[in-house]
C-alpha positions as CSV (number, residue, x, y, z in Angstrom):
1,X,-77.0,-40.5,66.9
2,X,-73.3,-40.4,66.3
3,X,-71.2,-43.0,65.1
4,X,-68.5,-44.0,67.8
5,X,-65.4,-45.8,67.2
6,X,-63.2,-47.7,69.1
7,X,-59.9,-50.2,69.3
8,X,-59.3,-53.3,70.2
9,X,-55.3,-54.6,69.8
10,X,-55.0,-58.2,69.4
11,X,-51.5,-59.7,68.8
12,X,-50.4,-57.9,65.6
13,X,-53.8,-56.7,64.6
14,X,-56.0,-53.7,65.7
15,X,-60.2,-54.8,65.7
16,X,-62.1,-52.0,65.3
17,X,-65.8,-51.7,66.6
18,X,-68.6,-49.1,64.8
19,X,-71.5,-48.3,67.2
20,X,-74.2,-46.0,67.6
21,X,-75.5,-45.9,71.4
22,X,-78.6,-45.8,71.0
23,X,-81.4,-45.6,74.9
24,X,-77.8,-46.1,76.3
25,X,-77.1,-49.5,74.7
26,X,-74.7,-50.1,72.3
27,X,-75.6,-50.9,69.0
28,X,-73.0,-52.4,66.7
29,X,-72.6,-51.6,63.3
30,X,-69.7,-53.5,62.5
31,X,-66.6,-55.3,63.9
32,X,-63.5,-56.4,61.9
33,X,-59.8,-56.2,61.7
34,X,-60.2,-54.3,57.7
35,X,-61.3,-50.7,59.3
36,X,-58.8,-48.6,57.9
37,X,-59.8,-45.6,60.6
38,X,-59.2,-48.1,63.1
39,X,-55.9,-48.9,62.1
40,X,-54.8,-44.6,61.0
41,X,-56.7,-43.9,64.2
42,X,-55.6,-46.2,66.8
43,X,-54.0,-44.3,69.8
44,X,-57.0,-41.5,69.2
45,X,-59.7,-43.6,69.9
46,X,-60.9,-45.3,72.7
47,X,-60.0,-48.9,73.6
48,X,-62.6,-51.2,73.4
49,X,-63.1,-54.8,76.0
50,X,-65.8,-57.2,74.2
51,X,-67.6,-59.4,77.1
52,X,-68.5,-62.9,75.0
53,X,-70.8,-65.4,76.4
54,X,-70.1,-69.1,76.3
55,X,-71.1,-69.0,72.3
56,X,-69.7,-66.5,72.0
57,X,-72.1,-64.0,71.6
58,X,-71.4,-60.4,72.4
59,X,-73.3,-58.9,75.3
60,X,-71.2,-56.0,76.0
61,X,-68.8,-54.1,75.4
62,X,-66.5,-51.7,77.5
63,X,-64.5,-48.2,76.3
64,X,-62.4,-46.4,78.3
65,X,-59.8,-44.0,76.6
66,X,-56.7,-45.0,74.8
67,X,-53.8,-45.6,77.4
68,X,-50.6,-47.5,76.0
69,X,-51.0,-51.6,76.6
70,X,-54.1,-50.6,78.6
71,X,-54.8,-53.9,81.1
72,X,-57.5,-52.4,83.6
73,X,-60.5,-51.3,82.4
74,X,-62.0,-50.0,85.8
75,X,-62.7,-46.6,84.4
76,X,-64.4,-47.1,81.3
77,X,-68.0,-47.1,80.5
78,X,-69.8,-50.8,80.4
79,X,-72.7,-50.9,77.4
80,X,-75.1,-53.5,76.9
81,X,-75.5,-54.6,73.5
82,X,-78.8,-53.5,71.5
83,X,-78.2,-56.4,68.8
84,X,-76.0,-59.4,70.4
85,X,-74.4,-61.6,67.6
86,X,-71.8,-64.0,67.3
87,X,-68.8,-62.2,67.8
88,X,-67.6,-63.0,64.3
89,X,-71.1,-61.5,62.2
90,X,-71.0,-58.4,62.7
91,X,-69.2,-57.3,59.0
């Protein structure tokens, strides 16, 4: 299994998400703002849409490829999430 990256922009900041997919879920390996391939890397990788529940707990997550202040994500892919966290603990 291959570790994936992808991009999440956020005001000034760029979040990057590590995953494995793993059965076809995604598994996260971490999620954090300090991912320096993230940041070099940003308009290679894919763009990334976390879907929180109400506390905040991630349940999915969608990628599509980069596209500049991407909006719509229609044509990505939608993964359930092998180990839902808070959206803040995954390190």
């Amino acid at each position: 299994m291959t570790i994936q990256y992808a991009t999440q922009r956020l005001i000034d900041s760029v979040w990057t998400m590590e995953f494995k997919i793993v059965d076809g879920k995604a598994e996260i390996l971490s999620f954090n703002r300090t991912n320096k391939k993230g940041n070099d890397e940003e308009t290679q990788l894919p763009q990334l849409r976390v879907h929180e529940d109400e506390k905040r707990i991630v349940r999915k997550i969608t990628i599509a490829p980069f596209e500049h202040y991407r909006k719509d994500f229609s044509d990505g892919q939608v993964l359930e999430v092998l180990n839902p966290k808070h959206i803040f603990s995954y390190e």
